[in-house]
C-alpha atoms as one frame of an Amber mdcrd trajectory, in Angstrom:
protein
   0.000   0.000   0.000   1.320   3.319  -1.029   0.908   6.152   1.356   0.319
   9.037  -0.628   2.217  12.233   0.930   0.860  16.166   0.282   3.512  17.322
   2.649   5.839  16.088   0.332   4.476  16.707  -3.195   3.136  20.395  -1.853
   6.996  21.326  -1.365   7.503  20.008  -4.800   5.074  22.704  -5.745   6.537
  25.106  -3.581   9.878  24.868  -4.856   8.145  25.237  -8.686   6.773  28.537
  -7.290  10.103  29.688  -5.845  11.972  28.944  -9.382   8.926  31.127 -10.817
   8.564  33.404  -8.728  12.789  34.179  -8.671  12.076  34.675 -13.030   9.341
  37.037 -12.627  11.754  38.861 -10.223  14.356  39.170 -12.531  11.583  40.827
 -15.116  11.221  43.088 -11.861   7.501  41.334 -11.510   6.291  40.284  -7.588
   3.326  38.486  -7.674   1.192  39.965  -4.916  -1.740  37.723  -3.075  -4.376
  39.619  -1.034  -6.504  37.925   1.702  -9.770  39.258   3.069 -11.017  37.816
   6.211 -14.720  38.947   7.901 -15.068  38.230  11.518 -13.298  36.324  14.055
 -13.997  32.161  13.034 -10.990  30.499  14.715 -10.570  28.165  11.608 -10.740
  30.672   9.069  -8.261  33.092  10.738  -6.113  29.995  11.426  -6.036  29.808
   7.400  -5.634  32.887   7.411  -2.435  32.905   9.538  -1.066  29.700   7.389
  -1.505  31.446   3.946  -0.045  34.484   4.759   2.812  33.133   6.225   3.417
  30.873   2.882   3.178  33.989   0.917   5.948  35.749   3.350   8.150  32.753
   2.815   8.207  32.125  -0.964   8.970  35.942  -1.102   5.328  36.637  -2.070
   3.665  40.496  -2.057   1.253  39.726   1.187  -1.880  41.366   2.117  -3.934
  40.558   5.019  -7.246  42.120   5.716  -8.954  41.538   9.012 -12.277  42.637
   8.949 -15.174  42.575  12.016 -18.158  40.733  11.611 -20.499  43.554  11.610
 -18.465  44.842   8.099 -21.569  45.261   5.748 -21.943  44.256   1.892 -20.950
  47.273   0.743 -18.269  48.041   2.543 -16.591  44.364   2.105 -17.530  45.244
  -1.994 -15.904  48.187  -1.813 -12.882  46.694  -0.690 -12.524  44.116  -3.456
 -13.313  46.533  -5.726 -10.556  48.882  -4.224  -7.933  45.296  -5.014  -9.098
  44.895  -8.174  -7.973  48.157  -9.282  -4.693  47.619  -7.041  -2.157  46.653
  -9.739   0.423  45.065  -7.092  -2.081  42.426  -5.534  -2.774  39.589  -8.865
  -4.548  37.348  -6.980  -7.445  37.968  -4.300  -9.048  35.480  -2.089 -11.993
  35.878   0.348 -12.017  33.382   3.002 -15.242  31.472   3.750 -17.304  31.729
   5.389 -18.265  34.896   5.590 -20.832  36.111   8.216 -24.429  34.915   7.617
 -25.586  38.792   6.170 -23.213  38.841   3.926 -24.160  37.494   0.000 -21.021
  35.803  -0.531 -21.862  34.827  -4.278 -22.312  38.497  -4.874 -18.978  38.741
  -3.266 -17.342  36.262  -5.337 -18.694  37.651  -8.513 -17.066  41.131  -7.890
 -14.202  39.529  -7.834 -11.908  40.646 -10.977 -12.003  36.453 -12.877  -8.066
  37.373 -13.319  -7.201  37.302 -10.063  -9.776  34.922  -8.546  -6.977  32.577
  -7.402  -9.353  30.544  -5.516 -11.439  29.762  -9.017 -15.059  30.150  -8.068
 -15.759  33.214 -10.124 -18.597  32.143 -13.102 -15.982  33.522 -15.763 -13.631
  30.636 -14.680 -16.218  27.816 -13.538 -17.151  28.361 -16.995 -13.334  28.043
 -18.223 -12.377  24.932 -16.602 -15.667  23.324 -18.277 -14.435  25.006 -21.288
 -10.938  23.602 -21.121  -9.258  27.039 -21.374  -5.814  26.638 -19.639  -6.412
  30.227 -18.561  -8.929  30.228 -16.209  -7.907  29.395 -12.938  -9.327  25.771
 -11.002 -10.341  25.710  -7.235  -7.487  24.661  -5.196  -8.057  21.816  -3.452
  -9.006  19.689  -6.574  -6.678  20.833  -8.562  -4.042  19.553  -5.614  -6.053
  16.038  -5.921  -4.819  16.145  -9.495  -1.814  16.833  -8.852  -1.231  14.276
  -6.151  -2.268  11.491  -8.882  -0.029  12.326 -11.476   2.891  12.574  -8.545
   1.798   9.360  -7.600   2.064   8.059 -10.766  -1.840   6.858 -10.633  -2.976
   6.478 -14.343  -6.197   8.748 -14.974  -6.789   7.654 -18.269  -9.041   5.646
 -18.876  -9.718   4.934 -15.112 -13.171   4.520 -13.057 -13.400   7.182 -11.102
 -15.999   8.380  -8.450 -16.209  11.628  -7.012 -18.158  11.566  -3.322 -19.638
  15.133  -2.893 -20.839  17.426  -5.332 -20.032  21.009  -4.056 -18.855  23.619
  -6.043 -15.901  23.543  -4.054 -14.438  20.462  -4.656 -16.440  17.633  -6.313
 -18.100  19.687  -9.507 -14.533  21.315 -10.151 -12.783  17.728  -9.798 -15.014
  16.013 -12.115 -14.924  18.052 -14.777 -10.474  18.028 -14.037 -10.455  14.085
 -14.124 -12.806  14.565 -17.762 -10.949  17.019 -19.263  -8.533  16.183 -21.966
  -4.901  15.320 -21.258  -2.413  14.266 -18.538  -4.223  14.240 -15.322  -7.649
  13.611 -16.949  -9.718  11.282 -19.424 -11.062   9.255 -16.341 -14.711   7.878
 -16.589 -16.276   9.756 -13.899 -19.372   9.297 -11.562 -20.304  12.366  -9.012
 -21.882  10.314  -5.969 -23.371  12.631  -2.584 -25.833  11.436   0.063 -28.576
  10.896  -2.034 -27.338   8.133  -4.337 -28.960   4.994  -4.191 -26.814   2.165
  -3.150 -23.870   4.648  -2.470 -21.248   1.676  -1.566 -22.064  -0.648  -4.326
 -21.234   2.519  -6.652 -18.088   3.635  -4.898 -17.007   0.063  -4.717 -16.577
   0.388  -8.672 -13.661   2.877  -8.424 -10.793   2.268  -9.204 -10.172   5.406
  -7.612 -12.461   7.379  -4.979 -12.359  11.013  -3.761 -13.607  11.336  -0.769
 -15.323  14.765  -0.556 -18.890  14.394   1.697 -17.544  16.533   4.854 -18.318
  13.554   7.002 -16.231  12.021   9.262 -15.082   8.470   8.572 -18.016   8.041
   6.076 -16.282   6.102   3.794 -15.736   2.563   5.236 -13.962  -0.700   4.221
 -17.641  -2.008   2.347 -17.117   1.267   0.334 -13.592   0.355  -1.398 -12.818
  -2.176  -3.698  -9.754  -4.468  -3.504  -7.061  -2.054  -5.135  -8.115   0.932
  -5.346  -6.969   4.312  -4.933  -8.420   6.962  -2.131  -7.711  10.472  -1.964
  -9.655  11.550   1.336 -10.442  15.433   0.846 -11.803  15.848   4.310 -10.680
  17.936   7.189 -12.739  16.825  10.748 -12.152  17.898  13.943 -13.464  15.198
  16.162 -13.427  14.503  20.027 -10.532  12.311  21.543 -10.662  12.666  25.052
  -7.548  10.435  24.994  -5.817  12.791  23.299  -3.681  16.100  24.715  -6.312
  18.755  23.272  -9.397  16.247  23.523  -9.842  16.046  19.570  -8.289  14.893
  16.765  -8.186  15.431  12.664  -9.798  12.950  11.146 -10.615  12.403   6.988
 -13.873  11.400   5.518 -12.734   8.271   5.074 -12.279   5.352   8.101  -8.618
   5.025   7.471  -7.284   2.271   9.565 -10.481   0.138   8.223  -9.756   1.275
   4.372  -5.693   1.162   4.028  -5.392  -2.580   3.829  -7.213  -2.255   1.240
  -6.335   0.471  -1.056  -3.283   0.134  -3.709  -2.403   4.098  -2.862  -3.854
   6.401   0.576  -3.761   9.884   0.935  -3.554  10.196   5.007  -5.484  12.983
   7.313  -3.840  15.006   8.471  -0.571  15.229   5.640  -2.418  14.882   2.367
  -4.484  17.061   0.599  -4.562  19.837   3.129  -1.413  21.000   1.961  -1.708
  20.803  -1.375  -4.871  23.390  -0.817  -2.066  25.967   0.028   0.168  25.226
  -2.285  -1.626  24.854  -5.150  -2.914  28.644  -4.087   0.234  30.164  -4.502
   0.658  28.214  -7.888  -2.392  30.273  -8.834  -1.465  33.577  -7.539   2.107
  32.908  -9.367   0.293  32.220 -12.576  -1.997  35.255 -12.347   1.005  37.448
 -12.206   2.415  36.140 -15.378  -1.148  36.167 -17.437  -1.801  39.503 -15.908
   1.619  41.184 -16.888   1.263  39.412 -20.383  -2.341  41.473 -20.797  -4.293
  38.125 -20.265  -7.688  39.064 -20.276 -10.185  36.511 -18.445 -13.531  37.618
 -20.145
């Protein structure tokens, strides 16, 4: 069984940034990544903390802005509209969720599609359906992706079900693992909590992403003999055995699943940092397509 590292293939990535980001430097190019946070979530401004400090570290512009939760629609607007017009940020990013009175698809769609670096903006939904390498993919499937082809686990052709169909991860990764090309041409089925017989469909994967937001959902009846499980969930679960009482644990039953699975991505260590990583690859590439005049419209 093949244990299926992000730590180690989102350094890979990191290190592809650095070489990047040292040849836009010598063009006397920075790309700049802008983070808007609204209220005080303990998660989100964890994130927060972690992205900004990547940024700081590959030699990234940074820009953090920490917002209280009574900041109104327009004023939160106003602000992306002011970093759309700011010509040193190329990528912007509003962390979710926002507080419950603010329209965040409004928000989103304000959002210059050029430097949407987290890829929900219509303009580049639209792309990655389109298969236009310009658009820009949401993060965390895109670092699925890339874990694969690290991996050296053969898309092509393959059975592949997606478990969760959110905008966020399972619509985006479908339409990656259908797309033309290295990475893609998998047959792919979008399972969620409504279809029927879910572990009789799963169980025809040769590989499974695991993206329902539940924890340990995915157990050993779910998994065929040989496959290959990328678990996208992120769980915070009590463990009164434990120092801090809780524990990360994946949407998928690990212990019970590994013996069975040819390759295992592992919570935590697998796709959480690719999330991160695969965000500065984004930001990085918006500063080259925006300095080139790429125009996302």
């Amino acid at each position: 069984m093949q244990l299926i590292s992000g730590t180690a293939v989102a350094e890979k990535v990191l290190e592809e940034c650095r070489r990047d980001i040292a040849a836009l430097a010598a063009a006397g190019m920075k790309p700049g990544l802008a983070v808007v946070l609204v209220g005080d979530d303990p998660a989100s401004r964890a994130y927060v903390r972690s992205k900004d400090k990547k940024c700081r570290d590959l030699g990234l512009h940074s820009v953090k802005h920490e917002l209280p939760a009574t900041t109104s629609q327009a004023e939160l607007l106003a602000l992306v509209h002011e970093l759309n017009a700011d010509p040193a940020i190329h990528g912007i990013l509003v962390q979710s969720p926002p507080p419950p009175h603010i329209d965040e698809a409004a928000i989103v769609r304000a959002i210059d599609p050029a430097k949407d670096v987290d890829g929900f903006h219509p303009v580049n939904v639209a792309k990655l359906a389109l298969e236009d390498p310009a658009g820009f993919v949401p993060c965390t499937p895109l670092g699925c992706q890339r874990l694969l082809m690290d991996a050296g686990i053969e898309t092509r052709g393959a059975e592949v079900v997606v478990l969760g169909r959110s905008m966020i991860v399972g619509k985006p990764m479908a339409l990656l693992l259908m797309a033309k090309g290295p990475g893609g041409d998998a047959t792919v089925t979008v399972a969620h909590s409504r279809t029927r017989d879910l572990a009789a469909v799963t169980r025809r994967a040769d590989i499974l992403i695991a993206a329902i937001g539940r924890p340990e959902f995915v157990r050993a009846e779910h998994v065929r003999e040989g496959a290959v499980v990328i678990d996208v969930g992120i769980n915070r679960v009590p463990a009164p055995e434990t120092a801090k009482g809780s524990k990360l644990v994946g949407d998928v039953a690990f212990a019970e699943v590994a013996p069975k699975c040819r390759a295992i991505t592992p919570v935590p260590g697998g796709v959480g940092p690719m999330t991160i990583a695969m965000l500065m690859a984004n930001t990085v590439k918006a500063c080259r397509q925006l300095q080139a005049g790429a125009v996302l419209e």
